[in-house]
Every structure is written in C-alpha cells, then in structure tokens.
C-alpha distance (Angstrom), angle and dihedral (degrees) to the residues before:
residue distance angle dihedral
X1 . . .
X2 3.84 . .
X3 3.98 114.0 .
X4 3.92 80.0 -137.6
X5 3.94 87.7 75.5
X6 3.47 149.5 44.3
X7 3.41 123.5 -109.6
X8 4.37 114.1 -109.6
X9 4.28 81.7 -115.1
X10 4.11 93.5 57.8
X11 4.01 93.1 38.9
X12 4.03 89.0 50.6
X13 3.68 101.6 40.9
X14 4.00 96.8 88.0
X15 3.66 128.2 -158.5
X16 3.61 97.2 -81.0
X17 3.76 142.8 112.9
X18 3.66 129.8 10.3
X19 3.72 142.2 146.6
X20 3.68 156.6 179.3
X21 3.86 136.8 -164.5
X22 3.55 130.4 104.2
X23 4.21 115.1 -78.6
X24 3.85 137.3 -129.8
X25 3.76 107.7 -124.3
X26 3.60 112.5 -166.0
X27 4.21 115.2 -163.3
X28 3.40 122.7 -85.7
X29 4.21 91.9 -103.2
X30 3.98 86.3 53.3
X31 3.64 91.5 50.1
X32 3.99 86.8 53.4
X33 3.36 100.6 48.3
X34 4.21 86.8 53.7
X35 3.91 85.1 47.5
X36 3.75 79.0 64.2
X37 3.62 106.0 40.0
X38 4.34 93.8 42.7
X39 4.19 95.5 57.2
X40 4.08 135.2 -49.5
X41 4.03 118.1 -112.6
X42 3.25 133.5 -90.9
X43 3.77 115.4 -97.4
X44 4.11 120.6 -139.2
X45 3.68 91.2 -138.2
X46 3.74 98.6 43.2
X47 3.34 103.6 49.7
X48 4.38 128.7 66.1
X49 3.15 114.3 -103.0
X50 4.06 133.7 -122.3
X51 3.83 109.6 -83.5
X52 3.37 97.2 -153.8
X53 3.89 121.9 -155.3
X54 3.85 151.1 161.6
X55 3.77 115.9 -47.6
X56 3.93 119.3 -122.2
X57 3.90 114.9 -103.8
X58 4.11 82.9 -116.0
X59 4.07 88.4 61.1
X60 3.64 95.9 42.3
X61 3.88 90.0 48.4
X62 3.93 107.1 139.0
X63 3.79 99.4 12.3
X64 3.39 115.6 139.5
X65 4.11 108.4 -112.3
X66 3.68 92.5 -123.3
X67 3.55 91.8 55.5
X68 3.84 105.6 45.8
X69 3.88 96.6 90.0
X70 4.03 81.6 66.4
X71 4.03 87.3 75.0
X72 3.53 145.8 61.1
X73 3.62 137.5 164.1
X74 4.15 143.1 -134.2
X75 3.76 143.7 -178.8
X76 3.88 117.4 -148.5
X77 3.17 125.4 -160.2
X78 4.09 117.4 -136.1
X79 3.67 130.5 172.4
X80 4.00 119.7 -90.7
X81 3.89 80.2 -132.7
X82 4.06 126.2 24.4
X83 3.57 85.0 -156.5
X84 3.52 101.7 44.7
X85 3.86 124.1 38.0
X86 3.56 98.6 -179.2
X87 3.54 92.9 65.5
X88 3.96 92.4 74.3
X89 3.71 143.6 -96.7
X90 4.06 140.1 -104.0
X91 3.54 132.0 -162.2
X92 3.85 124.8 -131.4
X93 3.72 134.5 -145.2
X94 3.24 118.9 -119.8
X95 4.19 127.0 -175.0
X96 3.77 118.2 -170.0
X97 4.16 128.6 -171.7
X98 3.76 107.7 -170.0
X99 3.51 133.2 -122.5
X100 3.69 113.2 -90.3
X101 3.90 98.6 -142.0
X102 4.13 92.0 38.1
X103 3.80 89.5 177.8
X104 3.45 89.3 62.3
X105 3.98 99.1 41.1
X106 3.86 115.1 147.2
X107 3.47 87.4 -169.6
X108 4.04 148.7 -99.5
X109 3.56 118.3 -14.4
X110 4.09 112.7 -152.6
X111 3.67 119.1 -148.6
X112 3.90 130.7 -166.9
X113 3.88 122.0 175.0
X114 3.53 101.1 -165.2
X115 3.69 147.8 -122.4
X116 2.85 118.1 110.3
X117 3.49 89.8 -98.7
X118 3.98 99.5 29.0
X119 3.89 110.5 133.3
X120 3.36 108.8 -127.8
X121 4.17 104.3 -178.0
X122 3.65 88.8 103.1
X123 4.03 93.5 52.6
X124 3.51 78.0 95.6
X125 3.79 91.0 68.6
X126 3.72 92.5 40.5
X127 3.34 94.5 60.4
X128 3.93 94.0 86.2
X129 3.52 87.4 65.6
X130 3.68 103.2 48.3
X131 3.81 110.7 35.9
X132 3.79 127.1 67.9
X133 3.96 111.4 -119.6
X134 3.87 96.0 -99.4
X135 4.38 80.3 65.3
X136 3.67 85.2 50.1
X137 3.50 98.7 49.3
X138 3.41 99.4 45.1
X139 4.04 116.4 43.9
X140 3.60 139.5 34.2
X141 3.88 106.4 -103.4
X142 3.46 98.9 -138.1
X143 4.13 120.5 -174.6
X144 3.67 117.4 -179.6
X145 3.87 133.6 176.4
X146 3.77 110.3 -106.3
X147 4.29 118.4 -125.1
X148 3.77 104.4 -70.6
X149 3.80 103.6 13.1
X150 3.41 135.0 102.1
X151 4.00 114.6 -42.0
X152 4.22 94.2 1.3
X153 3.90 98.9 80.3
X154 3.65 90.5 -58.2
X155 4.10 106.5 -130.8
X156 4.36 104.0 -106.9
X157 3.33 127.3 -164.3
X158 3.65 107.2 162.3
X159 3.80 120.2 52.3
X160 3.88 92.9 -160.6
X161 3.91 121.6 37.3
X162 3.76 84.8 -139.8
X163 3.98 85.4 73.9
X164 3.57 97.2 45.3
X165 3.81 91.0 49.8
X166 3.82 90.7 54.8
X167 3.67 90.6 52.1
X168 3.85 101.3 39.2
X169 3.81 94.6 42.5
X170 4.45 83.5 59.0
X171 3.40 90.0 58.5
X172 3.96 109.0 94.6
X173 4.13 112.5 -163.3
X174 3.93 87.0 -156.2
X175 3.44 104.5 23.8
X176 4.08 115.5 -178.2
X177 3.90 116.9 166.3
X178 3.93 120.1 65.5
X179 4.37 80.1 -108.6
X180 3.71 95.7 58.9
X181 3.62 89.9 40.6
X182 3.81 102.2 42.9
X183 4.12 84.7 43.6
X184 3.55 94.9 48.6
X185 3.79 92.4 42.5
X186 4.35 90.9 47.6
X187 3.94 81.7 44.2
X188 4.03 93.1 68.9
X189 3.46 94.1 40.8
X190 4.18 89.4 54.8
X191 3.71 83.0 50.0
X192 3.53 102.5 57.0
X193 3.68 87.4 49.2
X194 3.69 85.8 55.5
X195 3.33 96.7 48.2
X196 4.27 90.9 46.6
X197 3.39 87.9 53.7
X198 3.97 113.0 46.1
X199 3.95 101.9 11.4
X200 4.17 95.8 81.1
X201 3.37 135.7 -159.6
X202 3.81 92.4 -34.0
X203 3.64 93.1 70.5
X204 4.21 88.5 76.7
X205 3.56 92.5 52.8
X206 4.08 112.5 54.0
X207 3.43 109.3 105.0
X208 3.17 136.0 126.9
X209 3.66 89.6 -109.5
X210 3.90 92.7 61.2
X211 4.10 88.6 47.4
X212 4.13 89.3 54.9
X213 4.01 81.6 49.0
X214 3.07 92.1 46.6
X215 3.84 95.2 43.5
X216 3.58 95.3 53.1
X217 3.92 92.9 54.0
X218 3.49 86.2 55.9
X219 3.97 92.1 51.8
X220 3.69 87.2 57.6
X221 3.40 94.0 47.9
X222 3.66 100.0 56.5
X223 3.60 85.2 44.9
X224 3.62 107.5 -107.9
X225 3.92 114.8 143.5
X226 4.09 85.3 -159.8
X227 3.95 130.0 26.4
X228 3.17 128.6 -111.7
X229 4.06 113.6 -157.1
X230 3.71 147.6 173.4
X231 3.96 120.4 -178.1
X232 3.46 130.6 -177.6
X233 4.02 120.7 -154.8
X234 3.90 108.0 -45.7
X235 3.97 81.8 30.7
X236 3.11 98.9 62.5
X237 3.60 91.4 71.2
X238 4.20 86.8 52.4
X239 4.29 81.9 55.6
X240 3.67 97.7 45.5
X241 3.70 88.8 43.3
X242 3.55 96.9 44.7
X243 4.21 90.6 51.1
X244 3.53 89.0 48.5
X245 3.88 101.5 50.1
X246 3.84 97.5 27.2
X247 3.85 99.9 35.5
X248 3.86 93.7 153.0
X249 3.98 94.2 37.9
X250 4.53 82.7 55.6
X251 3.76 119.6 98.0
X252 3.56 111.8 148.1
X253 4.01 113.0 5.6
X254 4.12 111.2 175.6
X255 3.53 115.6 -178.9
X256 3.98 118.6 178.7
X257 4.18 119.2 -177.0
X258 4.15 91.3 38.0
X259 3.74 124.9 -140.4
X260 3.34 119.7 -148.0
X261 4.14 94.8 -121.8
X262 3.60 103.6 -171.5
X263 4.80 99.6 47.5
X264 3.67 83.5 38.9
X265 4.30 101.8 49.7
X266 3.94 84.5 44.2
X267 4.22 118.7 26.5
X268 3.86 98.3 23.2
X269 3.96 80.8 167.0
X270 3.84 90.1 66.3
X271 3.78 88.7 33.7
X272 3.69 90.9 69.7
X273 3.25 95.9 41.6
X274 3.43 95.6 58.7
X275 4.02 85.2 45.0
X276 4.62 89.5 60.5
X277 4.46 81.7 48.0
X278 3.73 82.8 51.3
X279 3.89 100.1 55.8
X280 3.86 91.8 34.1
X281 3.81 84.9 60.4
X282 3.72 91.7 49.8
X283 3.61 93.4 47.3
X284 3.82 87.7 51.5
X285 3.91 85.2 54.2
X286 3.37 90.8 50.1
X287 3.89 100.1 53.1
X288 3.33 94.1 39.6
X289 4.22 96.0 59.0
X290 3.42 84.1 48.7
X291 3.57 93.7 60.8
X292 3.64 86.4 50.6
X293 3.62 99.3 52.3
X294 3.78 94.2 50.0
X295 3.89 98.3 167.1
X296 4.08 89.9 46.0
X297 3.22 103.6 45.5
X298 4.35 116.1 69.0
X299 3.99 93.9 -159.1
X300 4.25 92.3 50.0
X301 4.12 93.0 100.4
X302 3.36 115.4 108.9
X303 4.11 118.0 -17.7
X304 3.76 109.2 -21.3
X305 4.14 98.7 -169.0
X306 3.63 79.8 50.2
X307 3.75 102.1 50.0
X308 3.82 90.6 41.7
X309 3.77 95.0 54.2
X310 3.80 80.7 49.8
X311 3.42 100.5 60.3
X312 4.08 84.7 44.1
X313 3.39 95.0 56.8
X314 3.91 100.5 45.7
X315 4.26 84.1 48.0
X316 3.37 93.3 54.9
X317 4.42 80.0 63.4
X318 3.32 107.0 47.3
X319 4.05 132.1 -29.4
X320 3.44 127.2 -102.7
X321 3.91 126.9 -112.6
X322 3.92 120.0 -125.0
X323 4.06 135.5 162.6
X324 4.17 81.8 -105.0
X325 3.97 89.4 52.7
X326 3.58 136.5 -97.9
X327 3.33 113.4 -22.3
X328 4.57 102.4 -150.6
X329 3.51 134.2 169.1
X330 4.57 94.2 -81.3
X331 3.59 93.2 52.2
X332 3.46 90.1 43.5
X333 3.78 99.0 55.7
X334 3.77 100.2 36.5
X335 3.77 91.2 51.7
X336 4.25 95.0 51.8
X337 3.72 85.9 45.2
X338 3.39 95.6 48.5
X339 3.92 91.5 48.7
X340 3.32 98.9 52.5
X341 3.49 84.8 68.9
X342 3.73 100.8 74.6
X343 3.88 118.4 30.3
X344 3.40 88.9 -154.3
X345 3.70 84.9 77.9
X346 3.95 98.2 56.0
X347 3.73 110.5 95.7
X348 4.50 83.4 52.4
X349 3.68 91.0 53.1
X350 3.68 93.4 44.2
X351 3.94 92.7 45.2
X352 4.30 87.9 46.6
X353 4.21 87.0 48.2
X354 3.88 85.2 48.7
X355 3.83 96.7 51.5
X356 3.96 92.2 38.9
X357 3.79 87.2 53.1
X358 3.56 87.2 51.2
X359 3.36 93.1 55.8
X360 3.92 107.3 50.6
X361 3.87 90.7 44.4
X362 3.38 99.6 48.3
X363 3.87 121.6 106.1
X364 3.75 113.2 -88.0
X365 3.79 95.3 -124.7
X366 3.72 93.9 55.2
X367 4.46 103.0 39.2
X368 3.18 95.3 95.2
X369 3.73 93.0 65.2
X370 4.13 90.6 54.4
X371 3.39 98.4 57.5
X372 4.34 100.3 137.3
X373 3.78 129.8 -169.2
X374 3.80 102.8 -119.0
X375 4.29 123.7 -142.6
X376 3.88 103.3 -160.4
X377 4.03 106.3 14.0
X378 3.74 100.8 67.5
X379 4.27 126.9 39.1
X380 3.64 95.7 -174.5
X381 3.76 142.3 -94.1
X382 3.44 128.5 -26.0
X383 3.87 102.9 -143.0
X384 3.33 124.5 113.5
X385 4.03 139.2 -177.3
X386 3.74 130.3 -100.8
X387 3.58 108.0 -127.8
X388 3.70 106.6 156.3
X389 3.54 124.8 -99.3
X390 4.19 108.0 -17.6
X391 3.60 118.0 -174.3
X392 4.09 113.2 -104.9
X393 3.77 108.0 -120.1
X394 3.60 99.2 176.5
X395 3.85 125.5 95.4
X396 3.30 128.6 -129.9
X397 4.18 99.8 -150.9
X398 4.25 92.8 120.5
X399 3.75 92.3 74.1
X400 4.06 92.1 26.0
X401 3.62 83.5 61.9
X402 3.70 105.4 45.1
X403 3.28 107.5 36.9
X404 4.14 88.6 62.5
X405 4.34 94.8 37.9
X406 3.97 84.9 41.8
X407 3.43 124.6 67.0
X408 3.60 129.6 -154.3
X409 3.82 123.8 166.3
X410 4.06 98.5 176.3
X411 4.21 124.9 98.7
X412 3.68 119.1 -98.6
X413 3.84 87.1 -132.7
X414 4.07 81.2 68.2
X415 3.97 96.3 69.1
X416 3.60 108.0 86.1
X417 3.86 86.0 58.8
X418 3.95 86.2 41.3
X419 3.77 94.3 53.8
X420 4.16 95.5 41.5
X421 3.82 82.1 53.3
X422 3.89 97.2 46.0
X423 3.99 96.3 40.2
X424 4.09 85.6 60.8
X425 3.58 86.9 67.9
X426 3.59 105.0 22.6
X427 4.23 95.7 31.1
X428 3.86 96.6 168.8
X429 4.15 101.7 42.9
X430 4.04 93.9 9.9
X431 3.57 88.7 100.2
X432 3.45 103.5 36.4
X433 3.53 99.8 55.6
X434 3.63 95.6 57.5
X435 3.40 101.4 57.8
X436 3.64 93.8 55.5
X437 3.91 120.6 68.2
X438 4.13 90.7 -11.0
X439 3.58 82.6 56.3
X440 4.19 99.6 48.3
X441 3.49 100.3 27.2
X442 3.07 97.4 73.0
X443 3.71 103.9 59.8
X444 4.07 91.8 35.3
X445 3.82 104.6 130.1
X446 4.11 96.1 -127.8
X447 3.40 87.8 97.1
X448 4.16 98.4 167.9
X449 3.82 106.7 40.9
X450 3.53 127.5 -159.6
X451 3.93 91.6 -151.9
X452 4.29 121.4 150.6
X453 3.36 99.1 -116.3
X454 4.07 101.0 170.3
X455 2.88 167.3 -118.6
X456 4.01 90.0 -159.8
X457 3.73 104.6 -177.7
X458 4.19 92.7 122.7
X459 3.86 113.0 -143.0
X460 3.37 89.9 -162.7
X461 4.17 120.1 158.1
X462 3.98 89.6 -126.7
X463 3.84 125.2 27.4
X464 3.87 126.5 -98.6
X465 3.35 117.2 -108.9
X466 4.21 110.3 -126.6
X467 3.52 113.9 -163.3
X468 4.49 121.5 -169.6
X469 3.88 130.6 -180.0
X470 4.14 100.4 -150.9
X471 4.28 81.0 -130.7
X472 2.96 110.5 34.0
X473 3.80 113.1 137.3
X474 3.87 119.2 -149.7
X475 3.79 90.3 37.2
X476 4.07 112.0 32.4
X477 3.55 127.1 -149.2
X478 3.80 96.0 -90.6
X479 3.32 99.3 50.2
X480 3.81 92.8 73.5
X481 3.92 84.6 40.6
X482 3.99 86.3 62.1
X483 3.84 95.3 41.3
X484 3.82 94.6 58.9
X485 4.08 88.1 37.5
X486 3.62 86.6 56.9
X487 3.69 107.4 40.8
X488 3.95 83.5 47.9
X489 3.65 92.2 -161.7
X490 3.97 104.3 78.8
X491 3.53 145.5 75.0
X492 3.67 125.3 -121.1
X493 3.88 129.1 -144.5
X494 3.24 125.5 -175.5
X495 3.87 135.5 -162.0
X496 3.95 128.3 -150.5
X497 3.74 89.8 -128.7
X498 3.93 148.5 132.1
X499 4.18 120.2 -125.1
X500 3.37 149.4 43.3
X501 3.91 110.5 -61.4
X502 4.31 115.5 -14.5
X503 3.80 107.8 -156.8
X504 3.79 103.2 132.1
X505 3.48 95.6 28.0
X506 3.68 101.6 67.0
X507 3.63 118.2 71.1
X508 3.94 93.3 -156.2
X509 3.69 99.3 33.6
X510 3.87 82.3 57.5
X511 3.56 102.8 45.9
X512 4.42 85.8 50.6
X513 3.84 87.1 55.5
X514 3.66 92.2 51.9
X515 3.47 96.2 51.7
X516 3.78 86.8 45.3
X517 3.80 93.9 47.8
X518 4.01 97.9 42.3
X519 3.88 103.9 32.5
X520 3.55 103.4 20.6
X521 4.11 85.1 -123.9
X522 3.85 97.6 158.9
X523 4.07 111.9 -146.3
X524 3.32 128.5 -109.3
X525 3.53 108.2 -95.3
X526 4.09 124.2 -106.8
X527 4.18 90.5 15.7
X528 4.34 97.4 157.7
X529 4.43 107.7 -154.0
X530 3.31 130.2 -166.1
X531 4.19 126.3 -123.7
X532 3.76 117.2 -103.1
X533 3.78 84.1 -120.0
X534 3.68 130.7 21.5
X535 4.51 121.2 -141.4
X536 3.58 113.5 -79.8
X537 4.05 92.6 14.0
C-alpha cells in the first residue's frame, strides 16, 4: 500500500471506544455456563438464509467495472429484541465480495471497522486492501452495517437536521468558561430528551450484546457452522464478545486496535480516562520521532514538546486568524487527535505546528505578513444555511451504543471537576475526553441496559488472535495486552508502529493473520513487526 495513504482499516476505525483497567477473567467452565445463560446459537438449518442480490449503483460506487460481478448485496431482517419478537424487527445491510477460488472457499469472512458508529457495508470493498491473497481466495468478505447505523435502520433522533444542528453545534469538545461548559453540559441533557422522544423502541436494544446476537444469526444464515471475524477498534469489543458468548460458534476471531472489554463494560469513567493517557502517549511518540528525524520533520527546530505545549497554551487564550479561518483551541485538539491516527499524516501536522508557531511568536508589527494556509489544523467553516426544515440523515448509534456497553454511575454536574482532574495528567485530550460520553451518558434515557458485560475468559476451540501498535492512540498498547490477558485463550502480536489499528500496513502482521485466518496456524506468541513504512519516510 502506498505510504501516501492510509490503509481502508485506519480510515474506518473511528474515534470511538477504548479502555484500560485491569479485567475479571472467569474460567473457561464459568464462561460456558454464561454462554448458556446470555442467548443459544443460531442454527444453519433453522434460520433463513441470505438472499443475496445486485448491489445499488451507490454501493458499487468506485468499483472497477471488471470487478463488479465479484459483489452482491442483502438486507436481513433480525428482531429489534432476541428476547422479545413482538417488540419489532430491522433489516441489516449486508455487502459481500466473493471468494476468488470458490471451489476452495473456507467460508464467510465478517468484517467490522469500528466506532461505534463506523459503517462497515463497504468492508467488503476494503478487503482488497487489507488481506493478503490467500484471505482473498479463500472467504467471502462480507461487510455489513451494524443495528442502528448507516443502511440497517440507522438509529434517529432528530426528525429535522435543523434540531440536531442546534444541539450538536452546543456541544464544545474543549470547553473552558462556566458558558461553554454549562451549554455543553445542558446540550446532552436536550439530547437525550431528543433521543427519548423520536429514537423508538430501538434505542433499548443497541448494544453490543444485541450486535453479537445479531452477528451470530447472520453466521447461520450464510451458512457457516463457526465465524470467522476481523474487528478493528470498536470491533474488537463485537470479537471479544462474540468468543465469550458464542465460544463453540468462534473459529477464527481477529481483532486489531484492542479495547480493553472488561474497564470499559463496567467504569466507562476510568475507561476514558485511560483513552486521553492513550493519545497523550501517542502524541509523545509523535514529537519525539520528529526530533529524531530532524531534516524530515518541519516542526524538529528547537524543542518540539515545548513548542507544542506552546501553541496549546496560547489557544487555550484566544484563537489564531488564518486564510482557512480561525484556528481556536476545538479545532485545534480534534485535528492533532485525529492525526495521530494515520502516520501518513505526520510531516502535514508537523509543517501546520511549524507555521502556527510561527505565527504566535512572531513580532507584532510583522504577523500579519505570516499568515499560512494550513493542511491538517483546520477542516473548514462551521456555517451552515437555513433552509427550512431538512430531513436528518445522520444516525445517532455512537452514543446509542456507548452509553448502554459503558457504564458510568457519577452526576453530569461532576465533570468540570472530572476534566480539571483528568487534563493534569492528560493536559492536551484530558479535557476533551470528558466532556464527551462521561458528559452524555449520563443523562441518556436507557436507564437499565441489557449490555454483555463479561465474563471474558473465551473458551474458544482455537485461540484469538490479539493484535497492538505500541502508539497507537485511541487504543494504547496495553489495552490489547489486557484483552488477550483476559480472554485467556489468544495470542497477542504486537507491532512497533504509529496509528489507530495497522492491518494492511504491516507486511508481517498480515502474513500472521493469513495464516491464522486460512489454516487456523495460531502465532507464536509475543512476535514484535515492523510497519511497511515508518512517519516522515
């Protein structure tokens, strides 16, 4: 894959869901017995199976011609609640590339990208990107749009995007004075009553425990006796949830971008936490190679940690005007954090740091004469047009996931002391993280999940294969360390590598997971690969 890019796995794994703390592993016989109790698998001959059909011209959009015929598409339809099928059903989307050697299919390959939120129908197309040929030849790559997002009955709690702008635009990501964090606060709680009053009976029912039901229907249905899975970041939780309440129904679970299942299913306050140490680590990384690669990287002159806190600091003042707009302390934050997740990326942020730097340290007299256009630091304006009522089209499935998987027991009056706390540690992303899901979760109107929330140990008849960039920001290091550690049955290998997720951009992690996925040849455990391509190469 070009260094110029990032890989399908890194651009779908989305900002969401990552942990720390130390797990409860329960033994294999316990973890049984809960397989029991939590639901009983899907059965190949019980269950309908996947009409597959023609893909819309939408889906198909930037196939090659000669490679169309290789895809096909489905809906599904699954019960709102496994437990209850009065309450309703949905349908999900379902994308499918097959096998190139058919006669020698192993079987379907499932794909999620992440999230919660991420839509993964198009994993299907991804798949060319990330998996080795063997992968290719082999399975069915098979993406499909998770309950409540995109194409499966996307989760809605605005009936006008006029609302949801009102609410969303409240919501501050680094919120400083007691307005922007009393709005921002006052701006979840208006959303949860949106959400309670337009989102229907689907809002009970989207955890990750209904998506592993769901999943495993969908296993039958293709007609695989065992799954076959790869899940990056927020899907890694669907994996380790999957092993651990369909142990039998498991044969090859890959999960890249690790969770930590057990901290984040039962302190989602420390959970986050633990996610703003994450990306301060990464950032760390970050300034540190470019240090190292002095004549590569444009913001290497002088003391880079100490420049960047710099900039930081004078942000969290007053913003800085460029041609691309003002540059303030939101933008600011959200675009580093986003960066760090694809190394690819680097040498822009460090030029943008460089020129910022330039700017707030130059002489007053001559500033307006340094006034750059920046790549990475700014995404545009935030205005928008008036044009009566327009229908919402977004979903709303990233916090109708979390806030029943996560769980948080403090007050949303308690943040502003949370976040000074957390940005001591965490001073760049401390703040930020805690006014997201600690700050709507707790006023979301699910008040009584029904959320998986262990035990993990995975009795599964082959190991699960645990995969961990040593920087990667949204889900650090020892996060994938815990998740094998707690499902007990899986090997963990680990890659000496920036961003958020790696599969398909590691020659050697790749070839392991083929192996893995095609011959069920487990890996040795603690192996440490390289990236193809290393930041600022």
């Amino acid at each position: 894959m070009p260094s110029s890019t990032r890989s399908p796995a890194r651009i779908f794994a989305l900002v969401g869901a990552l942990v720390a703390g130390v797990a409860l592993a329960g033994t294999a016989g316990s973890a049984a017995a809960a397989e029991e109790a939590v639901a009983q698998p899907a059965e190949v001959a019980a269950v309908t199976p996947v009409n597959w059909g023609a893909c819309s011209k939408e889906t198909l959009a930037g196939i090659p011609a000669d490679q169309v015929k290789l895809y096909s598409c489905a809906r599904y339809r699954v019960p709102i609640d496994h437990d209850n099928a009065g309450l309703g059903t949905i349908d999900i989307a379902l994308m499918k590339r097959a096998a190139l050697t058919p006669d020698k299919k192993i079987g379907s390959l499932f794909l999620n990208p992440g999230g919660p939120g991420g839509s993964g129908l198009r994993m299907a197309v991804s798949a060319g990107s990330i998996f080795q040929a063997p992968v290719l030849d082999r399975f069915d790559s098979i993406g499909f749009d998770p309950r409540g997002v995109g194409a499966s009955n996307p989760l809605r709690c605005f009936t006008t995007q006029e609302d949801a702008d009102e609410i969303f635009s409240a919501q501050i990501p680094v919120p400083l004075t007691r307005a922007e964090i009393s709005g921002t606060l006052a701006s979840y709680r208006d959303y949860g009553q949106f959400c309670k009053n337009n989102a229907g009976a689907l809002l009970a029912h989207m955890s990750t425990k209904d998506v592993v039901r769901d999943l495993d229907v969908l296993r039958a249905a293709v007609g695989d006796k065992k799954l076959s899975f790869v899940g990056f970041s927020y899907g890694t939780l669907i994996g380790s949830t999957y092993a651990a309440m369909f142990p039998k129904q498991s044969r090859a679970i890959v999960i890249d971008g690790n969770v930590d299942p057990a901290l984040r299913t039962s302190d989602g306050l420390q959970y986050d936490r633990e996610r703003a140490r994450g990306f301060e680590i990464a950032l760390d990384g970050f300034l540190t190679r470019c240090k190292l690669v002095a004549d590569k990287c444009a913001f290497s002159s002088g003391e880079p940690r100490e420049k960047f806190d710099e900039i930081r600091t004078y942000l969290r003042q007053q913003p800085v005007e460029l041609p691309s707009g003002s540059l303030d302390i939101n933008n600011f934050t959200g675009a580093v954090s986003g960066s760090l997740y694809s190394p690819s990326s680097f040498p822009f942020l460090a030029e943008d740091l460089q020129a910022v730097y330039g700017v707030i340290t130059a002489p007053e007299a001559s500033t307006q004469a340094v006034r750059p256009e920046l790549k990475t630091l700014l995404a545009g304006g935030n205005g928008r047009v008036d044009a009566g009522d327009s229908p919402y089209t977004s979903d709303d499935s990233y916090f109708g996931v979390n806030c029943l998987d996560k769980k948080f027991t403090h007050k949303q009056e308690k943040l502003p002391e949370i976040a000074a706390s957390w940005e001591q540690e965490s001073p760049t992303f401390g703040r930020t993280q805690a006014f997201a899901d600690a700050a709507g979760c707790p006023v979301w109107p699910v008040k009584k999940p029904d959320a998986y929330r262990g035990p993990w140990r995975a009795a599964t008849e082959n190991p699960v294969l645990v995969i961990g960039n040593y920087y990667d920001p949204a889900t650090q290091y020892v996060f994938a360390q815990r998740m094998a550690a707690q499902l007990g049955n899986a090997r963990l290998i680990s890659v000496d590598a920036f961003g958020h997720c790696i599969l398909g951009d590691s020659a050697g992690a790749d070839k392991v997971t083929a192996d893995y996925l095609v011959d069920l040849k487990a890996p040795v455990e603690g192996q440490v690969f390289a990236p193809n391509v290393q930041p600022f190469e």
